[in-house]
C-alpha positions in Angstrom: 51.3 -53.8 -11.7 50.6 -57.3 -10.3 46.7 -56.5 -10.7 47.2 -55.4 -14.5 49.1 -58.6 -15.0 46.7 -60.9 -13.4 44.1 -59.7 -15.2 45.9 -59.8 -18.8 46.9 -63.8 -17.7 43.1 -64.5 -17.3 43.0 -68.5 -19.2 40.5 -69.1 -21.7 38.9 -65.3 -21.9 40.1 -62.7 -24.7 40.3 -59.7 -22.2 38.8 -56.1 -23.6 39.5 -53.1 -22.8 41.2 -52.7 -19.2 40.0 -49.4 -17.8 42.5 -48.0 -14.6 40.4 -45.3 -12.6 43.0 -43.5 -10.3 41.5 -41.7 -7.2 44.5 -38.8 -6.6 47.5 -41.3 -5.9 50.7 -40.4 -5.4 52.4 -42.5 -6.3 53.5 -44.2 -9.9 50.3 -46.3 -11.1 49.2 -44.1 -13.5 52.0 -44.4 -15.8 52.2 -48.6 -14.5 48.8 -48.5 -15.7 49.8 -47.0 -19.4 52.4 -48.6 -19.8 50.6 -51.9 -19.4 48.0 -50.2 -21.9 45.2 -49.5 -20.1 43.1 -47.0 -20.4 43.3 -44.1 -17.7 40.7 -42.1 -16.5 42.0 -39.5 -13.6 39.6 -38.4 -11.4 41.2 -34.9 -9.7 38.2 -32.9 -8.3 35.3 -34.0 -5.6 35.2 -36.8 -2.8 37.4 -40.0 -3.8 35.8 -42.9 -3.3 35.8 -46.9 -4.8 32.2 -45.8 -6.1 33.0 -43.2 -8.0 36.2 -44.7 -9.4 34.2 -47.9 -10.3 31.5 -45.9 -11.8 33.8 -43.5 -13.8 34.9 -46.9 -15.6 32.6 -49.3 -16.3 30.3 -46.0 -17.7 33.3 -46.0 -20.2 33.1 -50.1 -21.3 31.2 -51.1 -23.8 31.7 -54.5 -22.5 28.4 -57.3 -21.9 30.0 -57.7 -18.6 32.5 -55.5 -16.9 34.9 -57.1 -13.7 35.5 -55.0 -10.8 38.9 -55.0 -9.0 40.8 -53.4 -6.5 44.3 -51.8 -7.2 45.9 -54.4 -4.3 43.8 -57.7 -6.3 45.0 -60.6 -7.7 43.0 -62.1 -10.0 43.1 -66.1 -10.7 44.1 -66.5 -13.8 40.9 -69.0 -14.2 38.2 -66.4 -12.9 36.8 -64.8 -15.4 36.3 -67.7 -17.4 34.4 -69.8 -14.6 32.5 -66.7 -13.5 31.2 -66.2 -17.3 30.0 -69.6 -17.5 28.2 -69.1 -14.5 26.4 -66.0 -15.9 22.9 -67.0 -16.4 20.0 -65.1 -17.7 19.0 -64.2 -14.4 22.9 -63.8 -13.2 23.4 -59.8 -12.3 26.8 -60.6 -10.5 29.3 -63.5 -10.1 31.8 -63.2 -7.4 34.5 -65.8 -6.3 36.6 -66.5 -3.1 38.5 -63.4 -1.6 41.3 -64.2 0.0 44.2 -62.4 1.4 47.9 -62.5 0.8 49.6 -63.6 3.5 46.8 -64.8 5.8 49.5 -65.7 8.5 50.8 -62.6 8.9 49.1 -61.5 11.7 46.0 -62.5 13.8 44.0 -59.6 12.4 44.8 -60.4 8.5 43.7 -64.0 9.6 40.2 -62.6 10.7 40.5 -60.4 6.9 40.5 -63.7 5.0 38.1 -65.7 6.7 36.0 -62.8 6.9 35.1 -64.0 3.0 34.4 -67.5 3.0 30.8 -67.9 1.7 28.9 -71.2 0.2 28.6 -71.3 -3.4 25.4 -70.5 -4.8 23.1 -67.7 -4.7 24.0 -64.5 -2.2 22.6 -61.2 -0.8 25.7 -59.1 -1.8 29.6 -59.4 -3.3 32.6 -57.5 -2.7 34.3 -55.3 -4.5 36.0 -57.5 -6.8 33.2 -59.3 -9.1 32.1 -59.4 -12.4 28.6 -57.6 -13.1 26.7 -57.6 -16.1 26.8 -54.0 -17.7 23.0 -53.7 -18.7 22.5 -54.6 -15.4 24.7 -51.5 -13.9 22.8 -49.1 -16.8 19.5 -50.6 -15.2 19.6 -49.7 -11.8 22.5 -47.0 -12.1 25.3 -48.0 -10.9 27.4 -47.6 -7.7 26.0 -44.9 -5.1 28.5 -42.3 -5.2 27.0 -40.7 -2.0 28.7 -43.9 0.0 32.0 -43.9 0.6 31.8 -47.7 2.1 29.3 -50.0 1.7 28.7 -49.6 -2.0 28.6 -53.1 -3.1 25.7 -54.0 -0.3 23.5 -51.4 -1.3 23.7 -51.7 -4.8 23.2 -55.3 -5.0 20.1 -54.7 -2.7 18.8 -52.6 -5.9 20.0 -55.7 -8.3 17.6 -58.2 -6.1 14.7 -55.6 -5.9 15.2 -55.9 -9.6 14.9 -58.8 -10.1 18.3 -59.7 -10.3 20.6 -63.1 -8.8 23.8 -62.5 -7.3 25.8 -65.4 -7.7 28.8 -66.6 -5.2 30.8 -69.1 -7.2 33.5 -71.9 -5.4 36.7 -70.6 -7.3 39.3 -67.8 -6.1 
């Protein structure tokens, strides 16, 4: 719910379509998800994986640019905004500071979050949680479904070959 909210509080960006892709949970996110008014696609048979989920929905915008997040994510409520001004013609993927929720918690989240602090400017690869042009995702065909980790590496490896920039901006 927190992650549906963040994203409908983005500042300065009229928000689409919010697609939720559920991978088999148990417990209530699907009707979380409804009642917020997204749309929900179930996937119920073969292997469950963050590529297949993320491929199931952005196959489903018909968006310029489609933002990937993880159920657990909260977005900045200035994101979006900053990461579409930094979309330039050559701009495949912008991605932002990931950083964790309670980074004291433990020694181990601690590692987590610093695990993610990158320079600003141009980058090899992103997360999970970016926004991607959608041509771009048409162009080279989107997540590798065959991966069950790893996804985001690998494909952006295809956006550079490409031609592509992936783009690492300073904002969370």
């Amino acid at each position: 719910a927190s992650c549906i909210r963040s994203v409908q509080s983005s500042n300065r960006v009229a928000i689409g379509k919010i697609i939720y892709v559920d991978s088999a949970s148990g417990d209530d996110s699907c009707a979380i998800a409804v009642e917020a008014g997204c749309e929900l696609v179930r996937l119920v048979a073969g292997r469950m994986s963050a590529a297949r989920a993320r491929n199931a929905g952005f196959r489903l915008s018909s968006a310029d640019c489609v933002m990937f997040l993880d159920g657990d994510t909260v977005l900045h409520p200035d994101f979006l905004w900053q990461a579409m001004q930094a979309m330039q013609d050559n701009t495949a993927v912008v991605w932002g500071h990931r950083r964790e929720a309670a980074p004291d918690s433990s020694w181990y989240i601690r590692m987590l979050d610093m695990d993610w602090i990158y320079p600003a400017g141009e980058s090899a690869f992103c997360g999970g949680d970016a926004l991607f042009r959608r041509s771009v995702l048409m162009q080279t065909g989107g997540f590798c479904d065959a991966l069950i980790a790893g996804e985001e590496p690998e494909l952006c490896a295809r956006i550079r070959a490409a031609g592509w920039c992936i783009m690492h901006i300073d904002v969370p």
